[in-house]
C-alpha beads as a LAMMPS data file, in Angstrom:
LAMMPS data file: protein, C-alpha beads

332 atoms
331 bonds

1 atom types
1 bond types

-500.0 500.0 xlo xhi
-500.0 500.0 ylo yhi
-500.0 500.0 zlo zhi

Masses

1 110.0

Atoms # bond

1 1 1 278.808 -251.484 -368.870
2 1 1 277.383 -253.083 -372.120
3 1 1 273.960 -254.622 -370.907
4 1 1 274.391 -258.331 -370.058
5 1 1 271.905 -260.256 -372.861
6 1 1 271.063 -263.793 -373.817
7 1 1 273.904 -263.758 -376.517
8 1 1 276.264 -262.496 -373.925
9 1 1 275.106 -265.731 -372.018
10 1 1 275.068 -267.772 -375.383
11 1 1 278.733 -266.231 -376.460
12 1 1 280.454 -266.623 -373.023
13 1 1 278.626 -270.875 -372.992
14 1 1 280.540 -271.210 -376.271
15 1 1 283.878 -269.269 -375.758
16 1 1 284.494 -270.972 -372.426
17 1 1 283.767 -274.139 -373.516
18 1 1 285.922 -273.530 -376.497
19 1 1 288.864 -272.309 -374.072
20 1 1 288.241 -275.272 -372.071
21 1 1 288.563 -278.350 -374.748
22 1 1 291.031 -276.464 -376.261
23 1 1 293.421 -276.448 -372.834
24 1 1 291.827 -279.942 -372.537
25 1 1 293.425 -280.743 -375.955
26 1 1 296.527 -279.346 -375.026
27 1 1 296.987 -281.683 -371.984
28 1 1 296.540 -284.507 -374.397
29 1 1 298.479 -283.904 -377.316
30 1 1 301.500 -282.546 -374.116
31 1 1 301.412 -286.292 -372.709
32 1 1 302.179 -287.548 -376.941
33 1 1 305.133 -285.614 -376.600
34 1 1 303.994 -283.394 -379.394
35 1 1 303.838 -279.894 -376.746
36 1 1 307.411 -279.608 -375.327
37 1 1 308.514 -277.746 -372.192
38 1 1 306.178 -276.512 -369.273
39 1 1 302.263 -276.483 -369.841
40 1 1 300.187 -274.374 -367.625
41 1 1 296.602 -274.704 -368.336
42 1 1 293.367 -272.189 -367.662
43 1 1 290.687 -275.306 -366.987
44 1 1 288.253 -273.108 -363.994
45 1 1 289.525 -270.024 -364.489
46 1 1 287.403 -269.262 -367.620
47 1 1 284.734 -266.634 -366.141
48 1 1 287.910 -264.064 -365.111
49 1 1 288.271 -263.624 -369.469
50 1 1 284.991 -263.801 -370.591
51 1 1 283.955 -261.085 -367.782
52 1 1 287.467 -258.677 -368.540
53 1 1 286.289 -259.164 -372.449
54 1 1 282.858 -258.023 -371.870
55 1 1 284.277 -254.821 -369.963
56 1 1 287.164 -253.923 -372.328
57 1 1 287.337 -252.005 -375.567
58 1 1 289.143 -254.803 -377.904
59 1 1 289.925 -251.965 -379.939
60 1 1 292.060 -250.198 -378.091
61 1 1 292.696 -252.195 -374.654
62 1 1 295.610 -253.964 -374.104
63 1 1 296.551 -257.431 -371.703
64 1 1 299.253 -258.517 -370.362
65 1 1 299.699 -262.034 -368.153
66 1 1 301.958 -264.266 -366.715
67 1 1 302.419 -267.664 -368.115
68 1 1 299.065 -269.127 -367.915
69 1 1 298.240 -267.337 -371.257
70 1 1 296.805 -269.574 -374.177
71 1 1 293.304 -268.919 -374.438
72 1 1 293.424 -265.164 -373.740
73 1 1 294.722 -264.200 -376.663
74 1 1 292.125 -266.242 -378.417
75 1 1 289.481 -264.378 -376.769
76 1 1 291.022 -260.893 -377.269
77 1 1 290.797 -262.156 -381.458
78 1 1 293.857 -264.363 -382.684
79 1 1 293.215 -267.324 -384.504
80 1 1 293.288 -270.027 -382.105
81 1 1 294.949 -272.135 -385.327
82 1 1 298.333 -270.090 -384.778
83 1 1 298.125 -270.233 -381.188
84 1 1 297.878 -274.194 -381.311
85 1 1 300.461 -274.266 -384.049
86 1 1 302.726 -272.208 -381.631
87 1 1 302.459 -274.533 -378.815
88 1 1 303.477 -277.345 -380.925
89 1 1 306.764 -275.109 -381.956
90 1 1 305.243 -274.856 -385.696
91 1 1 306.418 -271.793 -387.956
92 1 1 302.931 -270.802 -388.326
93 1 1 302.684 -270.364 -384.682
94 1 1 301.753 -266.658 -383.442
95 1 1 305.579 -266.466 -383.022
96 1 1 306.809 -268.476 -385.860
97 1 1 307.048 -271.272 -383.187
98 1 1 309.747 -269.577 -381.502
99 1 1 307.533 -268.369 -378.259
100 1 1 306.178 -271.364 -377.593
101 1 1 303.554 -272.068 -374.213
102 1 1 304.576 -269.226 -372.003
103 1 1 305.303 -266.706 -374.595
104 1 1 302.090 -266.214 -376.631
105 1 1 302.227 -262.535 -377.669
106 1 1 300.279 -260.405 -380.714
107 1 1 301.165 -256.780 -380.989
108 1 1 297.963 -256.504 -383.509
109 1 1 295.343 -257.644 -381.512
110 1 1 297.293 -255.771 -378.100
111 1 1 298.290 -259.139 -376.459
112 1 1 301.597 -258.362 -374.958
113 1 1 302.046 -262.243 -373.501
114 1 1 303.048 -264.240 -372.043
115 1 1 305.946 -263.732 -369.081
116 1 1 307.969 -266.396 -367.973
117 1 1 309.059 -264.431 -364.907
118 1 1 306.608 -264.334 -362.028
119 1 1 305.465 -260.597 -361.630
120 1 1 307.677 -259.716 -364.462
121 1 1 304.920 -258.506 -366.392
122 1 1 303.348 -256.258 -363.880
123 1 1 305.826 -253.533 -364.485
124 1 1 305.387 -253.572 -367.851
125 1 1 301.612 -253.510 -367.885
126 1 1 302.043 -250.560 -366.052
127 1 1 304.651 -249.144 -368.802
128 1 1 302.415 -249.738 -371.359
129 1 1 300.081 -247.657 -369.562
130 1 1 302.246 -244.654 -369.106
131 1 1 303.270 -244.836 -372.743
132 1 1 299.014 -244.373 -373.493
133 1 1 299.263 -242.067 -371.189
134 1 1 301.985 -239.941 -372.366
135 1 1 300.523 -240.311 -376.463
136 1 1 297.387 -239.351 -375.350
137 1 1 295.385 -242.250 -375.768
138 1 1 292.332 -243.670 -373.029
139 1 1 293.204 -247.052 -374.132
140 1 1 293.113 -249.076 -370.697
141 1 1 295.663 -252.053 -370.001
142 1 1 294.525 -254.793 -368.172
143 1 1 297.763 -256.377 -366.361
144 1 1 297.513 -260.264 -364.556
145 1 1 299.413 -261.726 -362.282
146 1 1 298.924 -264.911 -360.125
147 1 1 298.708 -265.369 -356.032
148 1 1 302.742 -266.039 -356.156
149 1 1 303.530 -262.880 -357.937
150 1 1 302.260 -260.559 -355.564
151 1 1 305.332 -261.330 -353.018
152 1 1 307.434 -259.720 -355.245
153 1 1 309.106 -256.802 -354.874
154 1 1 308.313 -255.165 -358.675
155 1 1 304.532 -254.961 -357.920
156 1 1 305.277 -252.726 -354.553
157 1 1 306.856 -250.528 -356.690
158 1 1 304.889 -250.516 -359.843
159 1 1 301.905 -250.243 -357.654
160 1 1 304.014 -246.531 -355.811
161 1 1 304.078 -245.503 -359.426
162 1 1 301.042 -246.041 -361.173
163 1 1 299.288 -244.343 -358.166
164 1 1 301.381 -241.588 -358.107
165 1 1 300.983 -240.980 -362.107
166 1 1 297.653 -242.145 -362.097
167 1 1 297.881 -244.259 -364.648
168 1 1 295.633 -246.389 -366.784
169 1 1 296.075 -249.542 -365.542
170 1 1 293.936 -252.482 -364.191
171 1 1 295.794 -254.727 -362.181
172 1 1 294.145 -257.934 -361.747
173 1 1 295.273 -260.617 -359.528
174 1 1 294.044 -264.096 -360.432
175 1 1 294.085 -266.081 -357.059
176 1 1 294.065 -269.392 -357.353
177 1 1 294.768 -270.423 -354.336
178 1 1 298.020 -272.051 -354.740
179 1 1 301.262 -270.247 -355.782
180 1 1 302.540 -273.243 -358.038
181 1 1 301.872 -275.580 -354.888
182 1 1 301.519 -273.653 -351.605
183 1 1 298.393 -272.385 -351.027
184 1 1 298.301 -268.298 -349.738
185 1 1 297.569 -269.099 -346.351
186 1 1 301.502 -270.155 -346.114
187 1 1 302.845 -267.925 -347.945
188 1 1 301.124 -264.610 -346.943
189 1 1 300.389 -262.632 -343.927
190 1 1 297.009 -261.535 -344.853
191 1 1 295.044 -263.922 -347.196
192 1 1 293.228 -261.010 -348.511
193 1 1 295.600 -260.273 -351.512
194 1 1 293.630 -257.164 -352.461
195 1 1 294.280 -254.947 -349.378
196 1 1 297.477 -255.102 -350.640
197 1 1 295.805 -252.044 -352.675
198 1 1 295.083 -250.433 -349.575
199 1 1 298.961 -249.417 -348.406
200 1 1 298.715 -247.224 -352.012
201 1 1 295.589 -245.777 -351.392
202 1 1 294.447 -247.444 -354.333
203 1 1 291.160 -248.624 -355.575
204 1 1 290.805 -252.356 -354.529
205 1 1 288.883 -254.880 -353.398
206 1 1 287.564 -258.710 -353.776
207 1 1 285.830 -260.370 -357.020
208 1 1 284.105 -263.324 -357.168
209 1 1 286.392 -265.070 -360.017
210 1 1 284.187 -267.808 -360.559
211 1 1 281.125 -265.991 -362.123
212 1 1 281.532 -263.587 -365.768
213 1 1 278.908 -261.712 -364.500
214 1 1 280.509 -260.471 -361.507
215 1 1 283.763 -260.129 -362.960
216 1 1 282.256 -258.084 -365.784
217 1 1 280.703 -255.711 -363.401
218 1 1 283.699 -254.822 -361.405
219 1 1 286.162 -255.240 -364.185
220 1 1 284.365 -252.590 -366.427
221 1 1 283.931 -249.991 -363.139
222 1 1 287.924 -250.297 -362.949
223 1 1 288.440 -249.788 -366.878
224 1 1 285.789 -246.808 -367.135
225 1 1 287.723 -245.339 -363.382
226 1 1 291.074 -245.536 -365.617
227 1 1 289.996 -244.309 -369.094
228 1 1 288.464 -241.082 -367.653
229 1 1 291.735 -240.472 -365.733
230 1 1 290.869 -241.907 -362.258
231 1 1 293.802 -244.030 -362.048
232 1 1 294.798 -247.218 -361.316
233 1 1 292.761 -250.350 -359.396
234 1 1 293.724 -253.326 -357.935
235 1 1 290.902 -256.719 -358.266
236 1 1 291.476 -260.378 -356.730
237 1 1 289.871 -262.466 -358.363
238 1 1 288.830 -265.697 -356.659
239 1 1 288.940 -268.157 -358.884
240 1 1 290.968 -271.894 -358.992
241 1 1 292.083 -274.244 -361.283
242 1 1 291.265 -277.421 -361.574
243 1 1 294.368 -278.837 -363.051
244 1 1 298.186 -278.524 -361.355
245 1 1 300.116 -275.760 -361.468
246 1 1 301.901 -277.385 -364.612
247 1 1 301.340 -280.965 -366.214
248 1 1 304.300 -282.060 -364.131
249 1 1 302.420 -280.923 -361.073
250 1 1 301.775 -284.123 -358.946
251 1 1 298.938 -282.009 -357.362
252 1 1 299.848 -283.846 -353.794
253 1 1 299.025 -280.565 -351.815
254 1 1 295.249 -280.343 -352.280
255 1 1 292.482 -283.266 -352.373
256 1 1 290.337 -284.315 -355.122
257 1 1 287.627 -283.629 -352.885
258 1 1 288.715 -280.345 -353.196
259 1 1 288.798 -280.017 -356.656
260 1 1 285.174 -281.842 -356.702
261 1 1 283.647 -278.818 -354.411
262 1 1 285.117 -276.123 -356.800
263 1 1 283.467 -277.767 -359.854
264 1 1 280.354 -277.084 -358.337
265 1 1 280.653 -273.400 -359.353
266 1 1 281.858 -274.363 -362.235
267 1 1 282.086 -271.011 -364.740
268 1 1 280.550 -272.799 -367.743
269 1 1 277.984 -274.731 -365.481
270 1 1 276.992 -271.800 -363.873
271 1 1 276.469 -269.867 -367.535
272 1 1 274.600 -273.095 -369.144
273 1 1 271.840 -272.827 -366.109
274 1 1 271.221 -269.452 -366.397
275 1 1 270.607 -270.843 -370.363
276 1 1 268.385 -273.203 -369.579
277 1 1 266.656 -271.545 -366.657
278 1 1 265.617 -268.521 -369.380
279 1 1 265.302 -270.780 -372.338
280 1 1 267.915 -268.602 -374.358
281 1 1 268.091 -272.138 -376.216
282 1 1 267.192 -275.547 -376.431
283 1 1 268.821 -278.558 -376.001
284 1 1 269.322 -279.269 -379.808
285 1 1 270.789 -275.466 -380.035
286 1 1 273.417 -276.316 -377.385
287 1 1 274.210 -279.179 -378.845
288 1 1 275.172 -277.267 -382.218
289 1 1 277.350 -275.112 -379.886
290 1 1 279.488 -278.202 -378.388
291 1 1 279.716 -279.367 -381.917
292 1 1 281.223 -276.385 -383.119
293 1 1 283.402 -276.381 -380.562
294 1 1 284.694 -279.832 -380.855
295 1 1 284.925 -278.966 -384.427
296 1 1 286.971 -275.822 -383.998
297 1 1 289.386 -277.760 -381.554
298 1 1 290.039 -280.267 -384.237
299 1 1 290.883 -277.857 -386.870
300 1 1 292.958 -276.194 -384.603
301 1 1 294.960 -279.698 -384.222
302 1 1 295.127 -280.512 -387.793
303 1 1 296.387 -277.155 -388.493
304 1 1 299.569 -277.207 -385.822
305 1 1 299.776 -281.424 -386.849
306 1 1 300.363 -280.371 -390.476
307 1 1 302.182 -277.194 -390.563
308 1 1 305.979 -277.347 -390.648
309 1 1 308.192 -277.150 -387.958
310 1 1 310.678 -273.292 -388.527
311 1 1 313.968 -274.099 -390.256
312 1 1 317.500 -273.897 -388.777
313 1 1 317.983 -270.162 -390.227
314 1 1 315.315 -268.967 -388.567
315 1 1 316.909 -268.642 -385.440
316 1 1 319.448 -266.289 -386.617
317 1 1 317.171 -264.226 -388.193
318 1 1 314.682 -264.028 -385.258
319 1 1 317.885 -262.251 -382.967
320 1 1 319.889 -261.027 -385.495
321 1 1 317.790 -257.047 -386.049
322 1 1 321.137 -255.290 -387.452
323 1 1 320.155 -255.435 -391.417
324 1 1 324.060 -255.181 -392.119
325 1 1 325.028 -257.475 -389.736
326 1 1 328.644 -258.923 -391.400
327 1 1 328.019 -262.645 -390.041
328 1 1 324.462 -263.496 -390.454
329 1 1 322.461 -262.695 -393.310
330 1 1 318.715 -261.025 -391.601
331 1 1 315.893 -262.191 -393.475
332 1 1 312.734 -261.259 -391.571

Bonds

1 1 1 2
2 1 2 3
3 1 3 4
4 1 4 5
5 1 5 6
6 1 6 7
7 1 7 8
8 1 8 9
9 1 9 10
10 1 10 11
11 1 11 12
12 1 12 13
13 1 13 14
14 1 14 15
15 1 15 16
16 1 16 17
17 1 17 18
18 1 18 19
19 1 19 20
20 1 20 21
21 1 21 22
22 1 22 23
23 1 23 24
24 1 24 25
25 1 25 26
26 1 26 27
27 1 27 28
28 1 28 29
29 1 29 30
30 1 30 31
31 1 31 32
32 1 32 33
33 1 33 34
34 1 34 35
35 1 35 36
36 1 36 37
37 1 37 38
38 1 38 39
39 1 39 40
40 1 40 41
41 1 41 42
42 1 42 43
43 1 43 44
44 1 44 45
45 1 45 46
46 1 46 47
47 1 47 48
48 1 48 49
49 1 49 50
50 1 50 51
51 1 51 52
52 1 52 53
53 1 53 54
54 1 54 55
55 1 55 56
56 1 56 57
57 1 57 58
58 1 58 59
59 1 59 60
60 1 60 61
61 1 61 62
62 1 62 63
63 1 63 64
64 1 64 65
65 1 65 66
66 1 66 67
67 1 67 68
68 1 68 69
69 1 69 70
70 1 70 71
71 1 71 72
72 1 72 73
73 1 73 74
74 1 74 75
75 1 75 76
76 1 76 77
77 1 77 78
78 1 78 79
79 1 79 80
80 1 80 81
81 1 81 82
82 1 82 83
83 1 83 84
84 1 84 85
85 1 85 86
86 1 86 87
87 1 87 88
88 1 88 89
89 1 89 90
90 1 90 91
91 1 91 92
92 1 92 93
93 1 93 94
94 1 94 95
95 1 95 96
96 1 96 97
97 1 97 98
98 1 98 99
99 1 99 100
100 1 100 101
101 1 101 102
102 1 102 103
103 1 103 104
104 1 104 105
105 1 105 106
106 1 106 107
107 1 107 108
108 1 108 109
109 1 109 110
110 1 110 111
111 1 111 112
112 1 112 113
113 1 113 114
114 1 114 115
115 1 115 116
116 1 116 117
117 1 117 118
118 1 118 119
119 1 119 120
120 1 120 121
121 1 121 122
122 1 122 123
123 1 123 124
124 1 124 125
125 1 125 126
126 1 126 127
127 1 127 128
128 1 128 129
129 1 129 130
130 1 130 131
131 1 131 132
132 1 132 133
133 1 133 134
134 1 134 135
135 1 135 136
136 1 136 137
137 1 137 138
138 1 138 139
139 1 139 140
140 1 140 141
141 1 141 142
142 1 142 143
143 1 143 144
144 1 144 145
145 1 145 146
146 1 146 147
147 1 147 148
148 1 148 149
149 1 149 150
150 1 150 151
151 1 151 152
152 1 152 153
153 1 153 154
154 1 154 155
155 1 155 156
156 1 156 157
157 1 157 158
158 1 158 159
159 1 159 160
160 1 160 161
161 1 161 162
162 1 162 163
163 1 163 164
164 1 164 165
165 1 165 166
166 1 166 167
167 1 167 168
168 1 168 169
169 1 169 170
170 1 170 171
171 1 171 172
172 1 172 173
173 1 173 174
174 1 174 175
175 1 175 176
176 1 176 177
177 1 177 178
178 1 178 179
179 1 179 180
180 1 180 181
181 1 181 182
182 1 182 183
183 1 183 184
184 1 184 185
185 1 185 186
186 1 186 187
187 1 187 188
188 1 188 189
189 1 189 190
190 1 190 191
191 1 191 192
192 1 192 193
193 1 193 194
194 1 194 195
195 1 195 196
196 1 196 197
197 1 197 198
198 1 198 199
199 1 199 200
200 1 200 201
201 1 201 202
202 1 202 203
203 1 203 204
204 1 204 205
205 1 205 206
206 1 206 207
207 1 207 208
208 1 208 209
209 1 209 210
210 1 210 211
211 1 211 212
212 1 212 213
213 1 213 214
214 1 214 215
215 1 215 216
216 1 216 217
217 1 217 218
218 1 218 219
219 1 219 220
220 1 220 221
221 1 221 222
222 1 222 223
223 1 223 224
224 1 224 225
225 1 225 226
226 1 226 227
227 1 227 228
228 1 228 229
229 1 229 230
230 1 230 231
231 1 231 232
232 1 232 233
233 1 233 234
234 1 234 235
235 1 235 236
236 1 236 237
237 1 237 238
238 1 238 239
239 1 239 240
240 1 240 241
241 1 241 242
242 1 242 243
243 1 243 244
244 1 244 245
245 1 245 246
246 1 246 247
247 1 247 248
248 1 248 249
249 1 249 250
250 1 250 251
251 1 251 252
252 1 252 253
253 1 253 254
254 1 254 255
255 1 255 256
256 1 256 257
257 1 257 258
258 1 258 259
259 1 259 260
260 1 260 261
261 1 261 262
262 1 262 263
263 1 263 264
264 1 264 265
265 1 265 266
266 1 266 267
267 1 267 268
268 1 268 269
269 1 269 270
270 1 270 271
271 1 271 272
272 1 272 273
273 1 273 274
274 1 274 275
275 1 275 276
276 1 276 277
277 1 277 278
278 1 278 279
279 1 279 280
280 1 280 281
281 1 281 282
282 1 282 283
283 1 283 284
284 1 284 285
285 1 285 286
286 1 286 287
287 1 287 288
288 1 288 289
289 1 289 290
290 1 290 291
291 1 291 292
292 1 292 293
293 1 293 294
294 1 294 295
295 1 295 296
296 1 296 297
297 1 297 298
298 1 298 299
299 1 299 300
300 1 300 301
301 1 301 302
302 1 302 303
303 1 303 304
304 1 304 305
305 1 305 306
306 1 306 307
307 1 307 308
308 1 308 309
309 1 309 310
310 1 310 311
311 1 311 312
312 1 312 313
313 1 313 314
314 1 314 315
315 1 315 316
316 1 316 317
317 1 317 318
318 1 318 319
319 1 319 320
320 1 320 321
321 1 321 322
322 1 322 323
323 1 323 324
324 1 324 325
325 1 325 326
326 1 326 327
327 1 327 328
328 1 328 329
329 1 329 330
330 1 330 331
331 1 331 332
């Protein structure tokens, strides 16, 4: 693994924090009315990117996620400007504002979304990886899912597969706790998600979700296992969020007391210590970082605010793929 230095420290302070107003942003601008449909926000869950990031190649790797998926793509290199503007349903949007929350997706930068379906995307992270597989390429694709997904028939299988074509995949399960509002203990057998690995014979075990450090370590063990052929593994993350499932999410089946212990281990807390403990900067330095970041989150608002919404047309053209289609004229 790339060594862990005081600009990895300094980088993962300002990209969480940055994924953090920016959610934080979202939740306001959602409550104006000006973000439409469901909103499922990242706020505590920060340290399970900036670790994968620091263990992938963003050259090559690829992600995949469910539909708590806004500030990953960010981090894997799109302009956080489109991915604003998409929210808000904006033709400069990543999609032309067609995608919207859930559906955040970049072929360029190999961010595949963005699945509305729970565990619908674990399949196809696993696809993706037989299609590097087959072309002959040790790309690596990194496929979430949340505590809810893993009930689902699709990962038993997908997990059957990848194992017995060895393919490589990283399938990361970001356990929050709660699957939309039930909490794991209800809903499963065994609260330890990852032995789920075990029935596959596959590479598995525990993460401690809440620190980049840790999740860099075992995330880049599981990427170098699959790019030199070793196959699949399977990682829970431990990790929670301190917002609902969704903005319309009440929240009535946890306590704020809860939520208050969690923020003790707070990701970004835990990073700006370790900043101050060393001295990688002083206080004036991080208080250029917040500003930047405050400052990035507002340009990323008056970007979405003043672009235009996608005209009528548009969504012909964006099903319409048959160029000589006799009804509807295809223009993209």
């Amino acid at each position: 693994m790339e060594k862990i230095t005081k600009e990895t420290y300094l980088k993962w302070y300002e990209d969480m924090s940055f994924w953090r107003k920016f959610e934080d942003k979202l939740a306001a601008v959602y409550i104006q009315q000006k973000v439409r449909g469901f909103l499922h926000l990242y706020n505590g869950q920060e340290a399970v990117l900036a670790g994968a990031l620091h263990a992938m190649d963003l050259t090559k790797d690829r992600m995949i996620t469910a539909y708590r998926n806004h500030v990953q793509p960010i981090g894997m290199g799109v302009d956080p400007r489109k991915v604003m503007a998409e929210l808000y349903g904006k033709v400069t949007g990543t999609s032309k504002g067609m995608g919207g929350s859930m559906h955040i997706f970049s072929k360029e930068h190999r961010f595949h979304g963005g699945h509305g379906i729970v565990g619908g995307q674990i399949p196809l992270g696993a696809g993706m990886a037989f299609g590097d597989k087959y072309h002959g390429s040790d790309a690596v694709t990194l496929c979430y899912m949340g505590d809810g997904a893993v009930r689902q028939g699709s990962l038993h299988e997908t997990f059957n597969l990848a194992m017995l074509w060895q393919l490589p995949v990283v399938f990361v399960c970001e356990n929050n706790g709660y699957a939309m509002g039930t909490s794991v203990a209800r809903t499963s057998f065994s609260t330890d998600i990852w032995k789920l690995g075990l029935g596959y014979e596959m590479p598995c075990g525990p993460v401690d979700g809440m620190n980049p450090v840790t999740v860099a370590q075992e995330m880049s063990k599981a990427i170098e296992r699959a790019r030199s052929g070793g196959g699949p593994t399977f990682l829970e993350m431990k990790t929670y969020r301190y917002r609902g499932h969704s903005m319309s999410d009440a929240q009535h089946y946890r306590t704020k007391e809860e939520v208050e212990e969690y923020k003790k281990i707070d990701p970004i807390t835990q990073v700006l210590d370790i900043i101050k403990e060393n001295k990688y900067a002083t206080d004036e330095e991080i208080k250029k970082i917040d500003k930047r970041v405050k400052d990035l989150v507002k340009e990323c608002e008056e970007f979405a605010e003043k672009s235009e919404y996608p005209p009528v047309q548009q969504l012909y053209d964006m099903v319409y793929e048959q160029e000589d289609f006799p009804f509807v004229q295809h223009k993209l």
